[in-house]
N, CA, C and O atoms as a DFTB+ gen file, in Angstrom:
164 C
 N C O
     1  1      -6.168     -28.896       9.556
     2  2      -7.133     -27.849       9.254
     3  2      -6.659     -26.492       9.773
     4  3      -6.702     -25.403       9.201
     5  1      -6.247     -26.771      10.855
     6  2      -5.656     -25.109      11.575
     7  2      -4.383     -24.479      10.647
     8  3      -3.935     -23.334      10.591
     9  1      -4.062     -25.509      10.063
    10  2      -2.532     -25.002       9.543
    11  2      -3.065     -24.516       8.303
    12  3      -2.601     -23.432       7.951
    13  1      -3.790     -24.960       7.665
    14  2      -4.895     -24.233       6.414
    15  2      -5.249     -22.853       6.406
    16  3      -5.094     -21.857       5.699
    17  1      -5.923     -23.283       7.749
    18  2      -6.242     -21.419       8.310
    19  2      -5.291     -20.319       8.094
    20  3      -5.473     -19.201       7.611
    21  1      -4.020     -21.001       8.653
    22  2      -2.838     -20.421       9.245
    23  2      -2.445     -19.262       7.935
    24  3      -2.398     -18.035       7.849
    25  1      -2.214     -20.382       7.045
    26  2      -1.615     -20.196       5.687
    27  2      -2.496     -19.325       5.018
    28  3      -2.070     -18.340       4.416
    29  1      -3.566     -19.582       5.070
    30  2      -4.651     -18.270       4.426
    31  2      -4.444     -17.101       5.631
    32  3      -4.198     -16.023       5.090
    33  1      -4.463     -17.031       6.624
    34  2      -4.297     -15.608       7.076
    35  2      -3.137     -14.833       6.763
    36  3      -3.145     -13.605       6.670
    37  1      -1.581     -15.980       6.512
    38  2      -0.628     -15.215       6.262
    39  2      -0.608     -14.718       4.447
    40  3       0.132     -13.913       3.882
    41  1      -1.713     -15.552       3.903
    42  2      -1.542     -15.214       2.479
    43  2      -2.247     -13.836       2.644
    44  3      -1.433     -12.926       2.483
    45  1      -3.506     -13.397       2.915
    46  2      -3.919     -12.656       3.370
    47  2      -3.406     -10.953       4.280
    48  3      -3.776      -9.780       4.220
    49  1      -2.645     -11.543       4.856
    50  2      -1.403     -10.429       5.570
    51  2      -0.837      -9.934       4.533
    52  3      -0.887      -8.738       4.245
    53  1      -0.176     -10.911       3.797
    54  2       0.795     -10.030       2.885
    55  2       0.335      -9.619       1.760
    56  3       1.005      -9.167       0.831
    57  1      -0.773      -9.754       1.801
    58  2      -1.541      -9.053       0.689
    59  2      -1.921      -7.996       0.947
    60  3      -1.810      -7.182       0.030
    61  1      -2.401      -7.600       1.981
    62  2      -2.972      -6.394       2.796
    63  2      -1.746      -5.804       2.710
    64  3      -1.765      -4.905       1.870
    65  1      -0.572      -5.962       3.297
    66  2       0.885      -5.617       3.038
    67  2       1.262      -4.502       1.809
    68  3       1.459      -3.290       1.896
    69  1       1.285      -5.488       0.520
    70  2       1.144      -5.139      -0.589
    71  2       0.648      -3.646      -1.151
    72  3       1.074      -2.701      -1.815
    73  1      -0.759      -4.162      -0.301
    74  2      -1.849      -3.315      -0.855
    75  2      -1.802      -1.681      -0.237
    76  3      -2.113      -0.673      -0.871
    77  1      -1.454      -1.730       0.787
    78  2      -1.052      -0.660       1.662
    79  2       0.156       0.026       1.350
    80  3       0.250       1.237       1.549
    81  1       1.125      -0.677       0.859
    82  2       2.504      -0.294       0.614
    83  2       1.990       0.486      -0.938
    84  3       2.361       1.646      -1.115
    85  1       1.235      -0.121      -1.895
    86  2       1.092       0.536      -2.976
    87  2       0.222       1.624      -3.568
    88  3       0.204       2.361      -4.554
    89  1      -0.710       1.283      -2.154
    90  2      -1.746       2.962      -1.679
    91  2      -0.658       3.846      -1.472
    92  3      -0.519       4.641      -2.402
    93  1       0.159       3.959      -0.545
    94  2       0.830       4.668       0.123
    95  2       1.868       5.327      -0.847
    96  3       2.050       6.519      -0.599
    97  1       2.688       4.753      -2.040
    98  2       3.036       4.668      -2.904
    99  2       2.329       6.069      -3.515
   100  3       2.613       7.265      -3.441
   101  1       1.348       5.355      -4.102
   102  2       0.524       6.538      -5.001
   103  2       0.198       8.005      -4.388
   104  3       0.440       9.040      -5.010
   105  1      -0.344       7.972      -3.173
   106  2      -0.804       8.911      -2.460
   107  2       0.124       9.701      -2.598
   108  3      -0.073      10.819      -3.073
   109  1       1.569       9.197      -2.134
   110  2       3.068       9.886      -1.885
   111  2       3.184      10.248      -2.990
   112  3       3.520      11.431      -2.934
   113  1       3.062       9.755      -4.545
   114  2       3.448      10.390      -5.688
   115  2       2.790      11.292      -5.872
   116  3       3.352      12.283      -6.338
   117  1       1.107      11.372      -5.555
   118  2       0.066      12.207      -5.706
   119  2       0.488      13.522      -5.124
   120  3       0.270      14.518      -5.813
   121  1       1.138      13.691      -3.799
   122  2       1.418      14.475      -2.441
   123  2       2.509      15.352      -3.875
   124  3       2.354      16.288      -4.659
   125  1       3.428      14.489      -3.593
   126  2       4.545      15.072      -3.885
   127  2       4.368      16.005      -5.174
   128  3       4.740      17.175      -5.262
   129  1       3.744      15.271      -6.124
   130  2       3.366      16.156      -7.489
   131  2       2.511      17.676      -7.242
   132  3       2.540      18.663      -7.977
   133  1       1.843      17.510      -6.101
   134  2       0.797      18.427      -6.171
   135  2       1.354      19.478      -5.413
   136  3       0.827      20.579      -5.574
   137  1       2.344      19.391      -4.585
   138  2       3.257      20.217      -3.930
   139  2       4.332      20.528      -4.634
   140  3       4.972      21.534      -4.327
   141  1       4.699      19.767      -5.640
   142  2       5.820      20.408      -7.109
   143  2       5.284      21.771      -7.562
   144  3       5.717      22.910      -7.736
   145  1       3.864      20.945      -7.691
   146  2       3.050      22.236      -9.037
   147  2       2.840      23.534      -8.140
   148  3       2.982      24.647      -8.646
   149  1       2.484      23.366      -6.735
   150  2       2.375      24.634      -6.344
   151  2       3.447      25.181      -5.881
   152  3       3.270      26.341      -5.510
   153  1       4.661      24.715      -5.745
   154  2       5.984      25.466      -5.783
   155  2       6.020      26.607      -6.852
   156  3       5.896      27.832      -6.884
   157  1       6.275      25.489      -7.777
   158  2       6.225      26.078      -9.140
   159  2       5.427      27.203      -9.798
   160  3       5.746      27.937     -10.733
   161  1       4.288      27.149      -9.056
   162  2       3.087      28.190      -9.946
   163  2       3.209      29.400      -9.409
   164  3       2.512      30.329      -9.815
């Protein structure tokens, strides 16, 4: 039963993982674009 647990928290981790890495992702594309355009303008 504990090892059940185990395995759902690490499925869980790397999902959070994921999920963070692909927030971070966007935000950074978001950042970066919006600091292009005001170079630019």
């Amino acid at each position: 039963m504990e090892l059940h647990i185990l395995e759902h928290s690490l499925k869980v981790a790397s999902i959070e993982k994921e999920g963070i890495q692909i927030c971070t992702h966007f935000a950074f594309n978001f950042f970066f674009s919006y600091v292009l355009k005001m170079c630019s303008s």
